[in-house]
N, C-alpha and C positions, 0 to 999 in steps of 0.2 A: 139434332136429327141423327140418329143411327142405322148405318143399314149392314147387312154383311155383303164382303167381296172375295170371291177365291175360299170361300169356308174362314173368312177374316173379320170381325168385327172393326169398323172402325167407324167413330163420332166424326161426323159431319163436321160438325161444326168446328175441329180442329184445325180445318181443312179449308174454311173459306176464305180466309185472308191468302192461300196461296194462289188465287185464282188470277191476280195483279204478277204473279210472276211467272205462270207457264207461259213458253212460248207460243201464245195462237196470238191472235188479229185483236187491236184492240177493241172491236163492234162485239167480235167474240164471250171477252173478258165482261162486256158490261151486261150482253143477254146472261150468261151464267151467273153475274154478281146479284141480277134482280129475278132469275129463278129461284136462287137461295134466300133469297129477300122476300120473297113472296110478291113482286113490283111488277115481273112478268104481264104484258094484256096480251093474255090468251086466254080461252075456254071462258069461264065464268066474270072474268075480268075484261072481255072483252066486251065492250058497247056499238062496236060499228062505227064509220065512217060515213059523213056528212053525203047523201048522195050516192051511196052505196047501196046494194039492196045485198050484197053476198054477205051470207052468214058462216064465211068460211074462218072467218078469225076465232071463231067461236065452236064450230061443232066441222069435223073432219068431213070430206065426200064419203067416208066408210059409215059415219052415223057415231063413233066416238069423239068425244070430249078434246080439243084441239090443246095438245101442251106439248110443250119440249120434249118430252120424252117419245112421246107419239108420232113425230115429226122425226126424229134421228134413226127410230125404231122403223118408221116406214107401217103399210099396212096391206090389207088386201088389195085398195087401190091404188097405194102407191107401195110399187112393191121394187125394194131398194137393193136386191140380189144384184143387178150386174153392176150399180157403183159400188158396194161393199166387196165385190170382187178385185177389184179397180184400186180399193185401200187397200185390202190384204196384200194383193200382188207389190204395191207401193212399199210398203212397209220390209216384203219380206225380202226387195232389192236392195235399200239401204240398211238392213241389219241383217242378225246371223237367225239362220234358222232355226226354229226351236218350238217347243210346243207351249210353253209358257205361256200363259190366257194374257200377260199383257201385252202378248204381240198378238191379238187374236180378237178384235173389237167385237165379232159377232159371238162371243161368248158373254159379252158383259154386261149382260143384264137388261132389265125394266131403266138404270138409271143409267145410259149408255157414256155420260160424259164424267160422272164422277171419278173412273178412273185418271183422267186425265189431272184432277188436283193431287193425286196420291201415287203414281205410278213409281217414283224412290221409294213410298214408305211399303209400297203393297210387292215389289222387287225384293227387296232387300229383308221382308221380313215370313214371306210364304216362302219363297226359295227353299226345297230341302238340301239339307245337308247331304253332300256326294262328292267327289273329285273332281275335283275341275270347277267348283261350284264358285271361288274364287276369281277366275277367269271367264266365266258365264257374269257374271257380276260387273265385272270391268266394263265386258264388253256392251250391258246395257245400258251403263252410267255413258260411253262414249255416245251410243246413239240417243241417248234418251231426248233431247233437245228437238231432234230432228224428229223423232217421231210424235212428238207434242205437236208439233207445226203440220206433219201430216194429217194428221190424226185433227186436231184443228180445223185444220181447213176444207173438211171433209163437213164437218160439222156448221161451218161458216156457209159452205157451200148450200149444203141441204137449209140451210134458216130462210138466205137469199133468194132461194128459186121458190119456197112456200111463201114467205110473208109476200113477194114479186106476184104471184097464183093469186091472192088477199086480195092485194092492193091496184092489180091492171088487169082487167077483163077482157083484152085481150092474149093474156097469157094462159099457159096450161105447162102446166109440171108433168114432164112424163119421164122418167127415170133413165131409161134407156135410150133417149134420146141426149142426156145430158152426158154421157159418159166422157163425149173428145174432151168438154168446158171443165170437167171433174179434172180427168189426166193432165191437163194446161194447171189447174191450179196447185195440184200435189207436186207438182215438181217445182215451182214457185222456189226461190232460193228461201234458207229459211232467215228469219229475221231475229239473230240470238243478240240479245244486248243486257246488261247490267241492268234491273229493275227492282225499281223499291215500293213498298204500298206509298200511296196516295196518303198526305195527311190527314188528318180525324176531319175538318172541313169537307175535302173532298171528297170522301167516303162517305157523309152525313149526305152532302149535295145529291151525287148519284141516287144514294137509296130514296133521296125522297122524291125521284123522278118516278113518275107511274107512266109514262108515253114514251114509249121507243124511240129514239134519234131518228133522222134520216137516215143514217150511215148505216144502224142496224138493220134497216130495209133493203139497204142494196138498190 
């Protein structure tokens, strides 16, 4: 899979095995290993729930097609401005200011989370050349960690409170209502530890799971 980033081309698939070592949540790591997998049960891959009659696993309340990308992106009725405000503001207190799209998650596209597997390669290689650009460079290698876990958990957030919407009828997703639960989770200490992939088994295991965990329900 290719798409472009920042006027950058870059192959997908160079990209998936680092998905095991950003720092977000490990429920995180496994919904993105089985988007890239195509293992995802959402939109078309979705069959419903024994005793359910909501077909929202399946087709959005907007009338679009229910996938990850849809879901992070937000839409006309679920319209995700004041917690994407909520990141920005996060993001722009633990790093330095700057106009760089990858401090800037509402710039990034249809595929809102792939910068997150690339954010050293798509830094260190769009950067133009200018003074100082050395120490612009430092300085996002320091934060970069922490902004994965933000950035993360924003995303962990938003999976939570839809498949939660899915799965309990008495719930309702309303955006602006989730704002305090969002700010409580961005500020989450972050969780940086030495990670390595998973052996060829493990990897094999996962992908051949087509049903979400508990854990990735929240």
């Amino acid at each position: 899979m290719i798409g472009t980033m920042f006027s950058k081309v870059l192959d997908l698939g160079n990209h998936i095995g680092k998905v095991w070592n950003i720092t977000v949540s490990e429920g995180l790591k496994e919904v993105l290993w089985k988007e890239m997998n195509g293992a995802l049960v959402l939109g078309h891959r979705y069959h419903g729930m024994k005793g359910k009659k909501s077909d929202m696993g399946r087709v959005c309340s907007c009338g679009m097609e229910m996938l990850l990308g849809h879901i992070l992106l937000g839409c006309s009725v679920y319209k995700l401005q004041p917690l994407l405000d909520i990141l920005t503001d996060t993001l722009t207190s633990i790093s330095l200011k700057s106009s760089f799209r990858t401090l800037h998650p509402d710039e990034w596209g249809s595929t809102p989370w792939y910068p997150l597997l690339a954010l050293k390669t798509l830094e260190e290689s769009t950067l133009p050349i200018f003074k100082g650009r050395k120490e612009l460079l430092r300085q996002l290698k320091a934060s970069r960690h922490r902004r994965e876990w933000i950035i993360g958990s924003y995303y962990w957030s938003l999976w939570k409170w839809r498949m939660k919407e899915i799965h309990d009828d008495k719930f309702r997703f309303i955006p602006f209502l989730c704002a305090g639960p969002l700010r409580t989770a961005l500020l989450q200490p972050c969780l940086v530890r030495d990670q390595e992939e998973p052996d060829g088994d493990a990897v094999q295991t996962l992908a051949a799971k087509t049903r979400l965990t508990d854990s990735a329900y929240g």
